[in-house]
C-alpha positions in Angstrom: 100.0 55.2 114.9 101.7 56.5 111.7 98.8 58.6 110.3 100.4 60.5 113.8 97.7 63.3 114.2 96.4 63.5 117.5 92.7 61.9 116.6 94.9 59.0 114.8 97.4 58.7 118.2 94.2 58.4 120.3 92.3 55.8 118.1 96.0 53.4 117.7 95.9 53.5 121.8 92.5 52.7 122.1 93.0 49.6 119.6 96.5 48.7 121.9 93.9 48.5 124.4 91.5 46.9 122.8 93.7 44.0 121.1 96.1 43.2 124.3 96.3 41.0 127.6 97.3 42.8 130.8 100.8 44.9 130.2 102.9 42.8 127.7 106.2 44.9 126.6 105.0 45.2 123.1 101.9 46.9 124.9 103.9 48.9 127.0 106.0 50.1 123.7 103.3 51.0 121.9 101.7 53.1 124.9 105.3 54.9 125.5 106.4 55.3 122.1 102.6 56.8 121.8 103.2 59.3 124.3 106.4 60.7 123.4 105.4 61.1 120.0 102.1 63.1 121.7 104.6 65.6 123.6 107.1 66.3 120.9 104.5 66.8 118.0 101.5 68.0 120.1 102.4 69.6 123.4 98.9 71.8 123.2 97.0 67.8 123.9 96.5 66.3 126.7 97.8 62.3 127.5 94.9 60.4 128.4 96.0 57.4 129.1 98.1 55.7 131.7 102.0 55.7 130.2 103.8 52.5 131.4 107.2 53.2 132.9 108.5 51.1 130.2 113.0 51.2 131.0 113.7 48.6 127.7 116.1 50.1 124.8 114.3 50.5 121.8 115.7 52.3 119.1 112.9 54.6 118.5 112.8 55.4 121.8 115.8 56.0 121.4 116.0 58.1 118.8 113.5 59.9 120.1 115.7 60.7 123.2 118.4 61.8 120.9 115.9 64.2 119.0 114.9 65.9 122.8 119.1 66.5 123.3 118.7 68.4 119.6 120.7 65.8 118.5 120.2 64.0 115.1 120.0 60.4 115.7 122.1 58.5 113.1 120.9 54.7 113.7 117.4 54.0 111.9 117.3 53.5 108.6 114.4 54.0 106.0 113.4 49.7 105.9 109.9 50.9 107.6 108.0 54.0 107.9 109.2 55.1 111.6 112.4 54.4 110.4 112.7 56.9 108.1 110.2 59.5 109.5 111.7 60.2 113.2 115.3 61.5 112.5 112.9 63.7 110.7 111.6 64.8 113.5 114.8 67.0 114.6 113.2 69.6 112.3 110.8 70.4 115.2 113.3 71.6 117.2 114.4 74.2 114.9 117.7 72.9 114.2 118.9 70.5 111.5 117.4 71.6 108.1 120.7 73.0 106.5 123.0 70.6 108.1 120.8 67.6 107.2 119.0 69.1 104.3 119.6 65.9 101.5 119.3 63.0 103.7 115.9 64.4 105.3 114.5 65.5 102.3 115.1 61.7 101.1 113.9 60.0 104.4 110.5 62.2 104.3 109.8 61.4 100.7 110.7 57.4 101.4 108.0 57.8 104.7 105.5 59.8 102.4 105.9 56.8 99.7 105.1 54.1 102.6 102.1 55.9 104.7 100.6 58.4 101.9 97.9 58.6 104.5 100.4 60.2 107.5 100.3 64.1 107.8 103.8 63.7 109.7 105.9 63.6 105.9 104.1 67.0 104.7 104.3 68.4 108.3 107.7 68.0 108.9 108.7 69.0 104.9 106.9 72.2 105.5 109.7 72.6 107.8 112.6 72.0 105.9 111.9 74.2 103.4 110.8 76.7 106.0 114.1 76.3 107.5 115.8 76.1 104.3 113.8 79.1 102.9 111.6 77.7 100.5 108.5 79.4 101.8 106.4 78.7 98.7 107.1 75.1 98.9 106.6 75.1 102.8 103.2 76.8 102.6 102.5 74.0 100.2 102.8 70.8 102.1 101.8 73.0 105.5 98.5 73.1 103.5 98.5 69.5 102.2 98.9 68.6 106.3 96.2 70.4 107.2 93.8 69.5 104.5 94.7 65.7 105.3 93.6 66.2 109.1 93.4 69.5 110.9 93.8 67.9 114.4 97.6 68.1 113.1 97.5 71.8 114.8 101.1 72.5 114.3 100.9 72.3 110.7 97.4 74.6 110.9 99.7 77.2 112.9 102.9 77.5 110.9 100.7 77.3 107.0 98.5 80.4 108.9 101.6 82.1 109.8 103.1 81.9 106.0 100.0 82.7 104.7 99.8 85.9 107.0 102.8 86.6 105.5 102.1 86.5 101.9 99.2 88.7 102.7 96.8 85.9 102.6 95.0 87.5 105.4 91.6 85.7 105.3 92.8 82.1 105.2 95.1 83.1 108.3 92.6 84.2 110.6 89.6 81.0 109.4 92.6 78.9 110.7 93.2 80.9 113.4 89.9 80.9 114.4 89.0 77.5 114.0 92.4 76.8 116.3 91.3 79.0 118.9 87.9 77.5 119.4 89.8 73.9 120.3 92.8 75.4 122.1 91.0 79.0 124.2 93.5 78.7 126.9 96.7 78.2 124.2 98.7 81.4 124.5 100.6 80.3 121.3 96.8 80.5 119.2 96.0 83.7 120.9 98.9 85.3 119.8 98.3 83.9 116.1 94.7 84.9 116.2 95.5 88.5 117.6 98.1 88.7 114.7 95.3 87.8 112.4 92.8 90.5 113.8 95.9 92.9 113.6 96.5 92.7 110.0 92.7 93.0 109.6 92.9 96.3 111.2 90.8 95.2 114.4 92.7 96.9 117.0 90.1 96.0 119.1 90.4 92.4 119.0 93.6 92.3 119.1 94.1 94.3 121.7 92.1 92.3 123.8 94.1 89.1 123.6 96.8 90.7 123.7 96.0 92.1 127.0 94.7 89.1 128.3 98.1 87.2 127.5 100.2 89.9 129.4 98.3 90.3 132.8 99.2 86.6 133.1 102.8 86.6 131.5 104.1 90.2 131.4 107.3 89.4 130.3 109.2 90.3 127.1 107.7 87.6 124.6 105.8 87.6 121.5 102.8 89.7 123.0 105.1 92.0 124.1 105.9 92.9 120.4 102.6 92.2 119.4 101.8 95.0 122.1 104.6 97.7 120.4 103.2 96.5 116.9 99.6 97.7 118.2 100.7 101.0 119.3 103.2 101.5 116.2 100.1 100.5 113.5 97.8 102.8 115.8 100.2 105.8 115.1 100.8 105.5 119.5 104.5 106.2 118.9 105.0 107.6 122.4 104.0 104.3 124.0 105.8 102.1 121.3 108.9 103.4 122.1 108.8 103.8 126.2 108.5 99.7 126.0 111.6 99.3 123.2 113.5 101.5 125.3 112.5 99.3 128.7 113.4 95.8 126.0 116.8 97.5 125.3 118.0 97.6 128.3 118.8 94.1 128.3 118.8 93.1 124.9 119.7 95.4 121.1 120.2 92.9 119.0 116.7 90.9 118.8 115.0 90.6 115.1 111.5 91.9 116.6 113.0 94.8 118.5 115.0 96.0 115.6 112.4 95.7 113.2 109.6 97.8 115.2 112.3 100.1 116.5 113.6 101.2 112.6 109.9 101.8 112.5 109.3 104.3 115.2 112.5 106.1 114.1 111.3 106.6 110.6 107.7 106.9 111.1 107.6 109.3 114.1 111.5 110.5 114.7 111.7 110.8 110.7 115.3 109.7 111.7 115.9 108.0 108.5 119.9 107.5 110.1 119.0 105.9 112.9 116.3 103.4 111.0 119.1 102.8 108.5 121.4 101.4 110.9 118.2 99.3 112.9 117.6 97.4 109.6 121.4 97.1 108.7 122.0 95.2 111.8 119.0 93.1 111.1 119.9 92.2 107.9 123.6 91.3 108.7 122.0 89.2 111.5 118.8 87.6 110.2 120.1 87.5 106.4 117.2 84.5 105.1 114.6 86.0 107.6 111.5 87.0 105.4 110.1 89.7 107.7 113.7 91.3 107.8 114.1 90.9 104.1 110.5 92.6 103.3 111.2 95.3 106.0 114.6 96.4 103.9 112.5 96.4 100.8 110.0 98.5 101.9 112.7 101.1 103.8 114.2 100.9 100.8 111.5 101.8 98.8 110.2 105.1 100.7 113.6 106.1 101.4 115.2 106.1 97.9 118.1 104.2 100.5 120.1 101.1 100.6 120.8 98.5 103.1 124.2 97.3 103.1 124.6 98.2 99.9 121.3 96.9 98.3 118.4 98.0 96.9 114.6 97.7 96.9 114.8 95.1 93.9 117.8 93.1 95.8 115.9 92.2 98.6 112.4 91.8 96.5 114.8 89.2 94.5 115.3 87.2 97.6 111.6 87.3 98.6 110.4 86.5 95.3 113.4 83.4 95.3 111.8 82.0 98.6 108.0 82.7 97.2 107.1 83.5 93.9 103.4 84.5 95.0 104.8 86.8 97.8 101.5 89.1 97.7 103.0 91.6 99.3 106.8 91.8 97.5 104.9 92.0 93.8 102.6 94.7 95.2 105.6 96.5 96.2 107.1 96.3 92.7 104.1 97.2 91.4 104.2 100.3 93.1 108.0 100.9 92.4 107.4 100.6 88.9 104.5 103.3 89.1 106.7 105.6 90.4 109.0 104.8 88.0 106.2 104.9 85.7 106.6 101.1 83.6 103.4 100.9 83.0 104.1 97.8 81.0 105.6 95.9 83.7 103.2 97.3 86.7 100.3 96.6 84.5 101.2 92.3 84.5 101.6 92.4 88.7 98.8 94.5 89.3 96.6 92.4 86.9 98.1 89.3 89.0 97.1 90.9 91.9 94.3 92.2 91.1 92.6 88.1 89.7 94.9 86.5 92.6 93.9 88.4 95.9 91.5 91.3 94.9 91.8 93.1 98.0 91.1 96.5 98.7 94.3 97.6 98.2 94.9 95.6 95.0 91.3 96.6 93.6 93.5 99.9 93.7 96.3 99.7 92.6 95.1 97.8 89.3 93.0 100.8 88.9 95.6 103.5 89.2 98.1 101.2 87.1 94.9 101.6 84.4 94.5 105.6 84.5 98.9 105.3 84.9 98.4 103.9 80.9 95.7 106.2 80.3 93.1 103.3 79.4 90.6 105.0 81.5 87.6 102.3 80.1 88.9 99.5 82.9 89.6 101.9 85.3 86.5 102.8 85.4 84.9 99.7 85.3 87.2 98.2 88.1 86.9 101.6 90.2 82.8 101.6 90.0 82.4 97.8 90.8 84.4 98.3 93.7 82.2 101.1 95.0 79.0 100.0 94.3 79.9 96.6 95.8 80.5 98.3 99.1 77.7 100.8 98.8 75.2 98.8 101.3 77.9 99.3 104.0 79.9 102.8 102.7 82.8 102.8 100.8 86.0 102.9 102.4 87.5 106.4 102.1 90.3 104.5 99.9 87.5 103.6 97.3 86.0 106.7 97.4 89.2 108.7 96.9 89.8 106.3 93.7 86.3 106.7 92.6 86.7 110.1 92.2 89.6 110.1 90.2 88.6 107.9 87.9 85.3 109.8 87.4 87.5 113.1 87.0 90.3 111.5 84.6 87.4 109.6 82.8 85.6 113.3 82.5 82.3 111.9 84.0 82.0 115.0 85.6 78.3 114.9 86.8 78.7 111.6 88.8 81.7 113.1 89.7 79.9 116.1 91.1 76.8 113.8 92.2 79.8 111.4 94.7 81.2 114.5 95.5 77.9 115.4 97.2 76.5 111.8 98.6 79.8 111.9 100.9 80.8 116.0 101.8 78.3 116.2 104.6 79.7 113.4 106.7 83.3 112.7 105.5 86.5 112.7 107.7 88.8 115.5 107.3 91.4 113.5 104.9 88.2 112.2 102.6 86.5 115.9 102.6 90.0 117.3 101.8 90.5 114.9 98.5 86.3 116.4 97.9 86.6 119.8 97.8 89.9 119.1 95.9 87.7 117.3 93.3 85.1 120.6 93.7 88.0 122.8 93.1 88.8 121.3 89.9 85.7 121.7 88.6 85.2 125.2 89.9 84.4 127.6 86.9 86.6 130.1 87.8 90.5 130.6 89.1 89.3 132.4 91.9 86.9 129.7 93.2 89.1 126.7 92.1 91.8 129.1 94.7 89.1 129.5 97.0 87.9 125.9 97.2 91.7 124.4 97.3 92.3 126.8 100.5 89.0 124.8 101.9 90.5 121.8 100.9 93.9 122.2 103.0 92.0 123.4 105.9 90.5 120.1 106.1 93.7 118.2 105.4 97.2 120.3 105.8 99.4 117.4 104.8 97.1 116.9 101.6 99.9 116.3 99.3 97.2 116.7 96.1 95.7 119.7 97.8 99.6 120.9 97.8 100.2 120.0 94.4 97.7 121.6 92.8 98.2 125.0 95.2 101.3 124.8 94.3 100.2 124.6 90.1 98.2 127.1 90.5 100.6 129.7 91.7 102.9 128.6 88.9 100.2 129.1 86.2 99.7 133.0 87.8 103.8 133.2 87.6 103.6 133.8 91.8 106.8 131.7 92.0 107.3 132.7 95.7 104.1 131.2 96.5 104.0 128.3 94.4 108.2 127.0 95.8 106.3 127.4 99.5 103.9 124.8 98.5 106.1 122.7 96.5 108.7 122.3 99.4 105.4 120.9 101.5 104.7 118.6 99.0 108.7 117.6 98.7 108.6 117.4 102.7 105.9 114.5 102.7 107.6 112.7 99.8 111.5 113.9 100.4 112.5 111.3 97.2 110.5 111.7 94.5 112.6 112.9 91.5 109.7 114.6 89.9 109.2 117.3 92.5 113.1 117.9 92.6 113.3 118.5 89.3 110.6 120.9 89.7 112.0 122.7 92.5 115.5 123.2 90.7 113.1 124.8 88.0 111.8 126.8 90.2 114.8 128.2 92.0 116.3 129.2 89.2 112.6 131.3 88.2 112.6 133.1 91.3 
């Protein structure tokens, strides 16, 4: 019974039956205090067995009673392993871990040195220091849970949802999966595993449990959001915001809402006001909430903005506070110090990155951070693995876009030209935009390199490198009408960026 997964429940009732006469009260306490510890840790099992109506006061019964109420029960004490594991299990309610932070902490680590065997002490500390926002140490003993017995769902669910969070994508949806094929019907794993597919980019399967979760329950819950999130990472603004509108009718001030709203307004209104004051309500009302916290950093970040006064690194502080190996809060000051060009600094994160979680979007950022410091040898090498490796499949225009440059700023011009070709006749418009581009820079003439960039921005009108070079071109022939017109397009798709200020000012005072 202490081991308290749901395998190790099942097997200490089978043994009650086993080992006991008829329905003696110790019987019947075991069998009850079986089944309430079933319902509060597991509500996805089922109880198969027959629960006694057992009336007798028993002080973990009791307790247990007092943990239902949200209530912290104050009369065990830590002499035996139930005694100091079920005040514990207040945590599960979502309430306790601030008020009761010490004395927990202490009882779990008193339970974990009597049963080392149980998953409930590394379950339930994974939600203290959740709750307490330790997420690094949460995702920790979430993880040791789950390694010790993965019928301990709960713990499965909340290290997935951590680990989704840090960016660790992969681990998230194996979990996920392997949750969904024991609970199909769960609408809490559904959700999880459509979150998963989401952050993998398959619309498709998420959409599809998403969908499936709303024709039965079609009210304003998680798969609601999930739903919005679909539309807003699909670029569907119009649809994304009819259903925030319909939520706000009744309610303006929930985390979800305010977070996907502040997204539509700066992603499609471009109302940069508006999205300021979403986030600045979230952040005075969610203050320790990661997804909040990360949100601000990254509105921050594009906006050259604050939040209530602070900055990208502020809130990348308190991220990095609750998880030192927050993927996706060192990638973001990775790319802050690019644009602020410490190459020093950007080059250490993107390295980590790079040997911790080489994901696509790692793979290039470590590259750029390489041709950022000019040391176009491992650029090179880290650009060209990362394209051959995919060539069975295709490259992912992302690879192929960094490909190219490194070829070009590595002068390797006859691969260059040799890419350039293998991809022209069936690219997308955004991936044949950055080729001509690359055709343009090798053209032999100004005329054709004008010719070609003209191509180029056929292709892709909001090419910003396309614009750039347009513009440079234009300077170099001193047509300093021609070339502020295409710098102000360039300066409209990234409104912050000191370096194309500075060159407009230049400019204005040329003309």
């Amino acid at each position: 019974m202490e081991i308290a997964s749901p395998a190790s429940i099942r097997s200490a009732v089978t043994r009650v039956y086993a080992t006991s006469q008829g329905l003696m009260k110790e019987k019947q306490l075991q069998l009850t205090l079986a089944t309430r510890l079933m319902r509060l840790l597991y509500p996805l099992e089922s109880i198969d067995w027959n629960t006694p109506n057992y009336q007798q006061a028993d002080p973990y019964l009791d307790a247990l009673d007092q943990i239902e109420k949200s209530n912290y029960p104050q009369n065990l004490g830590t002499n035996t392993f139930f005694d100091a594991v079920i005040p514990a299990m207040i945590l599960i309610k979502g309430v306790g871990g601030e008020e009761y932070a010490t004395v927990l902490e202490k009882r779990l680590f008193i339970a974990r040195g009597l049963n080392p065997s149980s998953v409930l002490p590394p379950y339930l500390l994974g939600l203290l220091y959740e709750q307490l926002g330790r997420l690094s140490d949460a995702e920790n003993y979430y993880q040791m849970a789950w390694a010790q017995d993965e019928s301990c769902y709960p713990a499965g669910m909340r290290f997935a949802y951590l680990a989704l969070f840090s960016n660790n994508i992969e681990t998230s949806h194996k979990i996920a999966e392997r949750l969904y094929t024991r609970y199909p019907d769960a609408v809490i794993i559904r959700l999880l595993l459509a979150e998963t597919y989401l952050d993998k980019r398959n619309f498709e399967k998420a959409e599809e449990l998403v969908s499936a979760v709303i024709k039965k329950d079609n009210d304003f819950g998680r798969a609601f959001f999930l739903q919005v999130r679909l539309y807003v990472e699909k670029k569907e603004y119009l649809a994304a915001n009819t259903l925030l509108d319909e939520f706000a009718k009744q309610n303006k001030v929930d985390k979800a809402y305010l977070l996907l709203r502040s997204r539509v307004l700066l992603e499609w209104s471009k109302n940069i006001v508006e999205a300021k004051q979403c986030l600045e309500k979230a952040d005075s009302l969610y203050p320790q909430s990661p997804d909040v916290i990360l949100a601000c950093a990254n509105f921050c970040f594009e906006t050259k903005n604050t939040v209530n006064g602070k900055t990208t690194n502020d809130f990348l502080s308190v991220l990095l506070k609750q998880n030192p190996r927050n993927i996706l809060a060192i990638r973001l000051l990775v790319k802050e110090d690019i644009a602020e060009k410490r190459w020093g600094n950007a080059f250490e994160r993107a390295q980590y990155l790079y040997n911790n979680n080489p994901s696509e979007q790692d793979i290039v950022l470590y590259a750029r951070v390489c041709a950022g410091m000019n040391n176009w040898e491992e650029a090179m090498n880290t650009a060209q693995a990362a394209y051959m490796a995919a060539a069975q499949k295709r490259p992912s225009d992302e690879i192929i876009a960094l490909y190219l440059q490194v070829l070009y700023g590595a002068k390797k011009y006859g691969t260059l030209r040799q890419v350039i070709n293998r991809h022209l006749s069936d690219a997308r418009s955004a991936l044949k935009s950055i080729l001509i581009y690359y055709q343009a820079l090798l053209a032999p003439s100004d005329e054709e390199k004008l010719t070609l960039l003209r191509s180029s921005l056929l292709s892709d009108p909001r090419s910003s490198l396309t614009l750039f070079a347009l513009y440079e071109w234009y300077f170099k022939h001193k047509d300093y009408r021609k070339a502020y017109y295409y710098l102000q397009q360039v300066i409209a798709l990234d409104p912050y960026n000191k370096t194309y200020l500075q060159l407009a000012e230049k400019l204005e005072r040329l003309q």
